[in-house]
MARVEXFI-446521 format. One record per residue (C-alpha): residue number from 1; residue in one letter; x, y, z. Coordinates in Angstrom, 3 decimals. Each point is the difference from the previous one (the first is absolute). Example, Ala and Ser with C-alpha at 12.3 -4.5 7.8 and 13.67 -1.06 7.14 Angstrom:
residues 2
<r k="1" r="A" u="12.300" v="-4.500" w="7.800"/>
<r k="2" r="S" u="1.370" v="3.440" w="-0.660"/>
//
This chain:
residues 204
<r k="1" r="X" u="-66.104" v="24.497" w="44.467"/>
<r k="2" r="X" u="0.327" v="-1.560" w="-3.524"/>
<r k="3" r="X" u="-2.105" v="2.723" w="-2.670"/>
<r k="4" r="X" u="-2.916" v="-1.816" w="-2.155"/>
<r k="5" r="X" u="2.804" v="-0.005" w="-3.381"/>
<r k="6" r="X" u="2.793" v="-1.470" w="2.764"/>
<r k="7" r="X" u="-2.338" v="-2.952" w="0.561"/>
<r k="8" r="X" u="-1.272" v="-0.638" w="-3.452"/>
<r k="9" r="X" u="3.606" v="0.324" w="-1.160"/>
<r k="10" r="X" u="0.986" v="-2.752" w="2.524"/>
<r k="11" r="X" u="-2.937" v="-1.979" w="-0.844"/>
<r k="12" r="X" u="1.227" v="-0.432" w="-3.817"/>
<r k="13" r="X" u="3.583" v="-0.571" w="0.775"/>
<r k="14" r="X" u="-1.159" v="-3.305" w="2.319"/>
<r k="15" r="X" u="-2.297" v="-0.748" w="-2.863"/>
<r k="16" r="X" u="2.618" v="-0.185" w="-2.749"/>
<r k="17" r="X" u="2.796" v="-1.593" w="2.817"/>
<r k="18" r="X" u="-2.669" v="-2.441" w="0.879"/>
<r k="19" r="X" u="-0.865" v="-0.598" w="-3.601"/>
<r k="20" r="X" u="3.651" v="-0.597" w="-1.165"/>
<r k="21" r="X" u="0.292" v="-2.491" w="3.112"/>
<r k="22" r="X" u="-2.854" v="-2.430" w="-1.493"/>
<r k="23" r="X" u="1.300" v="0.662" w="-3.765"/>
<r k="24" r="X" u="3.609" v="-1.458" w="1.567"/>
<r k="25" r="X" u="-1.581" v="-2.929" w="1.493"/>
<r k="26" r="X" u="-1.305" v="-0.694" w="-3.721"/>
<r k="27" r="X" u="-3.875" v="0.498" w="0.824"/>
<r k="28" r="X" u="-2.260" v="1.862" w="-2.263"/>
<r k="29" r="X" u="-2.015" v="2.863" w="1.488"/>
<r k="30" r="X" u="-2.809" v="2.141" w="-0.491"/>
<r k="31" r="X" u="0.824" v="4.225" w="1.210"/>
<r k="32" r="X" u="-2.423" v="2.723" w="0.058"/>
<r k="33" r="X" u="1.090" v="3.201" w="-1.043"/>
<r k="34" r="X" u="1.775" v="2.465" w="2.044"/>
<r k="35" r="X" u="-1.387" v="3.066" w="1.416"/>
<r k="36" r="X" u="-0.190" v="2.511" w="-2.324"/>
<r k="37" r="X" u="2.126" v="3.186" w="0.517"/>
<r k="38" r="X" u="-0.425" v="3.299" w="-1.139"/>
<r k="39" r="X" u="2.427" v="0.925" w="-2.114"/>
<r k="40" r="X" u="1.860" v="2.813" w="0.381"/>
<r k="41" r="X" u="0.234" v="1.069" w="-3.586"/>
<r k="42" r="X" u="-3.812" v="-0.277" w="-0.357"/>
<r k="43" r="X" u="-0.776" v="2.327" w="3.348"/>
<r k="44" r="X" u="2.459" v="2.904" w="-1.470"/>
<r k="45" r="X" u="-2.168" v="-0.112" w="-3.460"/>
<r k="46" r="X" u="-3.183" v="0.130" w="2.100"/>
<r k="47" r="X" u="1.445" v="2.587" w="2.379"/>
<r k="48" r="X" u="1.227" v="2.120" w="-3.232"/>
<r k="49" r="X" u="-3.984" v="0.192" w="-0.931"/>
<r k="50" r="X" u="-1.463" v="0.658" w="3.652"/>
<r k="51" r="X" u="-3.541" v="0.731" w="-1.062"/>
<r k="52" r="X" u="-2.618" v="-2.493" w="-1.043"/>
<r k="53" r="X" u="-0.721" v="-2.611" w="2.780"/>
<r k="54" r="X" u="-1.017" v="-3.222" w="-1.086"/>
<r k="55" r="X" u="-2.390" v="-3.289" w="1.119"/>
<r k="56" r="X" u="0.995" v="-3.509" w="-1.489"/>
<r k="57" r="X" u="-3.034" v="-1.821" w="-1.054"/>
<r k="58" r="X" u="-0.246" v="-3.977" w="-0.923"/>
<r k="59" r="X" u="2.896" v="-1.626" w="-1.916"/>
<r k="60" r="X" u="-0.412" v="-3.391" w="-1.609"/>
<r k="61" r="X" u="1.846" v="-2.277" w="-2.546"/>
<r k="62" r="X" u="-0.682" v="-0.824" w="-3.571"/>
<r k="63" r="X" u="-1.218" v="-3.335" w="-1.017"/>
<r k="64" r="X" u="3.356" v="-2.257" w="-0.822"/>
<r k="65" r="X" u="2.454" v="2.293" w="2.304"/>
<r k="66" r="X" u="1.789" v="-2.149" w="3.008"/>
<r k="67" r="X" u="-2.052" v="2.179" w="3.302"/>
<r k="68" r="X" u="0.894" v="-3.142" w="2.175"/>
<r k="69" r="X" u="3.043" v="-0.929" w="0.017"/>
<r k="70" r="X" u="3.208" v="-0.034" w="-1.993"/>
<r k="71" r="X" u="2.337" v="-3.062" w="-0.630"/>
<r k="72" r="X" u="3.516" v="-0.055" w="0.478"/>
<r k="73" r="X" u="2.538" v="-3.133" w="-0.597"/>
<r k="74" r="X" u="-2.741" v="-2.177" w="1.811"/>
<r k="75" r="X" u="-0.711" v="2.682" w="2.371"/>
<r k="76" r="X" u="-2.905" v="2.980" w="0.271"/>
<r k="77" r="X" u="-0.740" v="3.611" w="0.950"/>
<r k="78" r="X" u="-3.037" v="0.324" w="1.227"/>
<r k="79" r="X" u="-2.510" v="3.658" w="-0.347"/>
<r k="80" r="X" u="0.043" v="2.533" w="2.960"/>
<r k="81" r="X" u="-2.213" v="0.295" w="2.758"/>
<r k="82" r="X" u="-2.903" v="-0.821" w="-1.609"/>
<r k="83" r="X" u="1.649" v="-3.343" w="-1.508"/>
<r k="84" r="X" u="0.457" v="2.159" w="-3.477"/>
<r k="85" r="X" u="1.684" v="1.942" w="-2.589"/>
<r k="86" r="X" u="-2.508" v="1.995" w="-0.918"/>
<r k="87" r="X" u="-0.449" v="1.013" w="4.183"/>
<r k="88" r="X" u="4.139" v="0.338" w="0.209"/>
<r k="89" r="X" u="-0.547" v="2.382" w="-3.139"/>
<r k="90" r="X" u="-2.726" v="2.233" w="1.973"/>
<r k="91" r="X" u="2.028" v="-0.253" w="3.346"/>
<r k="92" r="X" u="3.028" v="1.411" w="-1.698"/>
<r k="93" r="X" u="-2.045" v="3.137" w="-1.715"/>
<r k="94" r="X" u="-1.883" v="0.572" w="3.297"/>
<r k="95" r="X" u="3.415" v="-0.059" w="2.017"/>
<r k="96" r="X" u="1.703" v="2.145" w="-2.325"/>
<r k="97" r="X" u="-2.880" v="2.538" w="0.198"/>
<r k="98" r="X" u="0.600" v="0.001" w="3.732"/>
<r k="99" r="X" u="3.417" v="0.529" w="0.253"/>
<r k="100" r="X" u="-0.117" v="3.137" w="-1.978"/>
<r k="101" r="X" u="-3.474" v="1.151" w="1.765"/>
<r k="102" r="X" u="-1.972" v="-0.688" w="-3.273"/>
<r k="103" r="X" u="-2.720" v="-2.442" w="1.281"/>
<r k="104" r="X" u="-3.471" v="1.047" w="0.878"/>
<r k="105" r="X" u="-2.196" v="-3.028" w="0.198"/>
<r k="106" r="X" u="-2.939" v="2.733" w="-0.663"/>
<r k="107" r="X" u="1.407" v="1.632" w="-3.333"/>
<r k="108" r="X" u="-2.285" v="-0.027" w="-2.620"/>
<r k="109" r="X" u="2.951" v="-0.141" w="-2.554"/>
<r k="110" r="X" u="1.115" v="-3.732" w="0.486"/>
<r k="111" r="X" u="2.169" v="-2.552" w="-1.848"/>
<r k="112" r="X" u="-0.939" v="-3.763" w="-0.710"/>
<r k="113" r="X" u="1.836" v="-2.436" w="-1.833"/>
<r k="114" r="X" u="0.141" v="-3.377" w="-1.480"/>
<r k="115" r="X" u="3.054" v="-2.158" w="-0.028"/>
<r k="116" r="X" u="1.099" v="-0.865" w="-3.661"/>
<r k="117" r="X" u="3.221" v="-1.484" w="-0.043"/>
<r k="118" r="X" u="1.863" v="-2.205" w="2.819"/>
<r k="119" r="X" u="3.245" v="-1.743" w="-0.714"/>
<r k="120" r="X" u="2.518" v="-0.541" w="2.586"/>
<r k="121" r="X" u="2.814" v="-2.159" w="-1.691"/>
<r k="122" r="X" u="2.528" v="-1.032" w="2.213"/>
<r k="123" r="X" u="1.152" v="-3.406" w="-2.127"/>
<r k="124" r="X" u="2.494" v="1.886" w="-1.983"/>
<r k="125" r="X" u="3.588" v="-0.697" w="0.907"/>
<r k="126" r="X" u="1.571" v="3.418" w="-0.319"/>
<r k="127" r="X" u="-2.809" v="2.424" w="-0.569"/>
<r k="128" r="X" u="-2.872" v="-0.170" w="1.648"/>
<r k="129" r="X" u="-3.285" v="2.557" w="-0.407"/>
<r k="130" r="X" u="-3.334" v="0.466" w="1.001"/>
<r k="131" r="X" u="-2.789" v="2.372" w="-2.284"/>
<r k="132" r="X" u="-2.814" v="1.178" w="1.287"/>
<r k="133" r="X" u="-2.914" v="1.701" w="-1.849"/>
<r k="134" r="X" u="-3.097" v="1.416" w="0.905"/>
<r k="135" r="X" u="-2.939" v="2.391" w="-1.226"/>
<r k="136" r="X" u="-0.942" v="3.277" w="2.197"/>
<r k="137" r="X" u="-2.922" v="1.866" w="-0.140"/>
<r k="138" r="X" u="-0.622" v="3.120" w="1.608"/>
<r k="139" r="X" u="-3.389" v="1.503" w="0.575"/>
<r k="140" r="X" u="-0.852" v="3.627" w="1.817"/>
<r k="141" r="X" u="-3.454" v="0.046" w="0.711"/>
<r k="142" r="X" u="-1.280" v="-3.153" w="-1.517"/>
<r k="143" r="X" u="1.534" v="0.969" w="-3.325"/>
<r k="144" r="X" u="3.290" v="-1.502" w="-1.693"/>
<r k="145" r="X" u="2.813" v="2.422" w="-0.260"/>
<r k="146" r="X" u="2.711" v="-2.696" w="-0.541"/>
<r k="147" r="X" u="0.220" v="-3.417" w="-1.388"/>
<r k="148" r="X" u="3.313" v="-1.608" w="-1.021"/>
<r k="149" r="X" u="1.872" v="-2.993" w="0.183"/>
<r k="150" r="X" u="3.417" v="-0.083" w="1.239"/>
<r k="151" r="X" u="3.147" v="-2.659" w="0.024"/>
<r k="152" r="X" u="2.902" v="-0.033" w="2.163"/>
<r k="153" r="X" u="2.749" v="-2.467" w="-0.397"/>
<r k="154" r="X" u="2.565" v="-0.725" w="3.179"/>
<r k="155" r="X" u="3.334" v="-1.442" w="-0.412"/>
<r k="156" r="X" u="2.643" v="-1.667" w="2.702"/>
<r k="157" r="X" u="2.681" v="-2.292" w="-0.402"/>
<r k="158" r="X" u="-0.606" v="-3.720" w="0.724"/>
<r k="159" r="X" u="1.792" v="-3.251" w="0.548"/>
<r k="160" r="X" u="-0.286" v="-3.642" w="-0.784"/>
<r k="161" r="X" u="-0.085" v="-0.923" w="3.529"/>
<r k="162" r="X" u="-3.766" v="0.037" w="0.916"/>
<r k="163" r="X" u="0.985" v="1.075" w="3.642"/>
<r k="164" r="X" u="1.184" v="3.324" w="-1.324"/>
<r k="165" r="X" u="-2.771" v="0.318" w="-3.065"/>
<r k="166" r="X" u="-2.982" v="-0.823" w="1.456"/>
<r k="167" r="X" u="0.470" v="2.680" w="3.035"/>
<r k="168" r="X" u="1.320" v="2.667" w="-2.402"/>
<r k="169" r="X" u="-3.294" v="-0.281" w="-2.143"/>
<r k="170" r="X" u="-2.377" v="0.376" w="2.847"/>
<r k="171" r="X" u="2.029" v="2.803" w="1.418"/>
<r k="172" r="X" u="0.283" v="1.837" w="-3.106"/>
<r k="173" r="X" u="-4.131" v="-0.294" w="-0.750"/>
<r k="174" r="X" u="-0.309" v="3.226" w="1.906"/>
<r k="175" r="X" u="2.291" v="1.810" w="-1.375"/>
<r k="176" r="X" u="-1.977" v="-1.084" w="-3.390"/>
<r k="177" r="X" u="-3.193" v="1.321" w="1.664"/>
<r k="178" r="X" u="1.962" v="3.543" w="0.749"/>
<r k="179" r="X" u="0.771" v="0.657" w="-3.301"/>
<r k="180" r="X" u="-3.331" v="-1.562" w="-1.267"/>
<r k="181" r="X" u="-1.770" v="2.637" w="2.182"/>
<r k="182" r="X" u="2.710" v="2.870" w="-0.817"/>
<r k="183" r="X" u="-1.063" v="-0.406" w="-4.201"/>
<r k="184" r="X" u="-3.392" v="1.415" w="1.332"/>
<r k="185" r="X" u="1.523" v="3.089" w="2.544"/>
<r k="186" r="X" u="2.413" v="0.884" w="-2.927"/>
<r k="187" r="X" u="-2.791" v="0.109" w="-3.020"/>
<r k="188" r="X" u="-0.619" v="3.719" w="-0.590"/>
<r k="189" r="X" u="-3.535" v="-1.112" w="-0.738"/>
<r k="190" r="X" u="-1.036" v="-0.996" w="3.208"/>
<r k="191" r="X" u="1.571" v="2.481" w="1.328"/>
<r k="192" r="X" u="-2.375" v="2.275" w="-1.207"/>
<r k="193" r="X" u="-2.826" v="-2.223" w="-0.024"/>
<r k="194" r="X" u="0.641" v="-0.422" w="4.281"/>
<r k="195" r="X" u="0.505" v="4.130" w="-0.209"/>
<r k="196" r="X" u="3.488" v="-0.636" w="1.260"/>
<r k="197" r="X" u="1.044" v="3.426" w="0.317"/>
<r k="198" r="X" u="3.993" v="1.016" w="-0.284"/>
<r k="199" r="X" u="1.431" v="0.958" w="3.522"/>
<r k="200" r="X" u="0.835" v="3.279" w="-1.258"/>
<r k="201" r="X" u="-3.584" v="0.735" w="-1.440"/>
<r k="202" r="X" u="-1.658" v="-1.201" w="2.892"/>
<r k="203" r="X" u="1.975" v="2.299" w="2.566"/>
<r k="204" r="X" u="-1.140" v="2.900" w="-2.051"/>
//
């Protein structure tokens, strides 16, 4: 029996074949974004800090910012499961919280966000990049303990040919989201704002 990651894994691989098959045939086409994945550089900075579990609160987008969809060469990526960026942003913190055994829907110390930057540009010939931005706020107990705004720019090699570009940009938005969400794990200050605790500290 295939495990839950073997299926979703599958699942985006016939997405981006079946996607390259209708860019071929020259027709323009609108792609939601992929599942997000944990990464595994994010769940080895959470699991270095195993105190401190967290509850992800609401996460919107700021007036102006793309939340819909992106456009690429004619083409679009749509939001996540809730037909946004803002909701792809929250399902990649509350999925990374999992993997490391950080979430806690009932923890009173809880992030929220606000998208504030999405730009997935896939037209470039040679270099192609997407940067994402967006302000977190923790609170512990109703009262604000963090409140920053972060930027994360991803880059990948493209092509002229749209049948290789436009699948390379939507398959490298996640890995923009990763290291979007890895700016936050990484910031010494919400590390101790979340009460992140060092392994060795919290075996002691």
């Amino acid at each position: 029996m295939l495990s839950t990651d073997m299926v979703t894994r599958h699942r985006s691989v016939a997405a981006i074949v079946c996607l390259i098959s209708m860019l071929m045939l020259g027709g323009c086409v609108s792609q939601p974004a992929m599942t997000y994945q944990a990464s595994i550089d994010n769940t080895e900075v959470l699991l270095a800090h195993p105190t401190g579990k967290l509850s992800v609160g609401s996460v919107d987008a700021a007036a102006g910012v793309a939340n819909r969809h992106l456009s690429i060469r004619g083409s679009e990526l749509t939001g996540g499961p809730d037909g946004t960026f803002a909701g792809y942003l929250r399902d990649a913190l509350m999925t990374e919280l999992k993997a490391a055994g950080r979430l806690d829907p009932a923890s009173t110390t809880r992030i929220d966000g606000t998208l504030t930057h999405n730009e997935l540009d896939g037209g470039a010939v040679k270099n192609a990049k997407a940067v994402l931005g967006a302000r977190f706020i923790v609170t512990k107990d109703g009262e604000t303990v963090y409140d920053k705004t972060l930027t994360a720019t991803h880059q990948w090699e493209s092509s002229f040919i749209g049948a290789i570009a436009i699948p390379a940009a939507f398959q490298n938005y996640p890995a923009a989201m990763q290291k979007l969400v890895a700016k936050l794990f990484n910031d010494p200050e919400f590390i101790q704002a979340a009460d992140m605790a060092p392994a060795t500290a919290a075996a002691r």
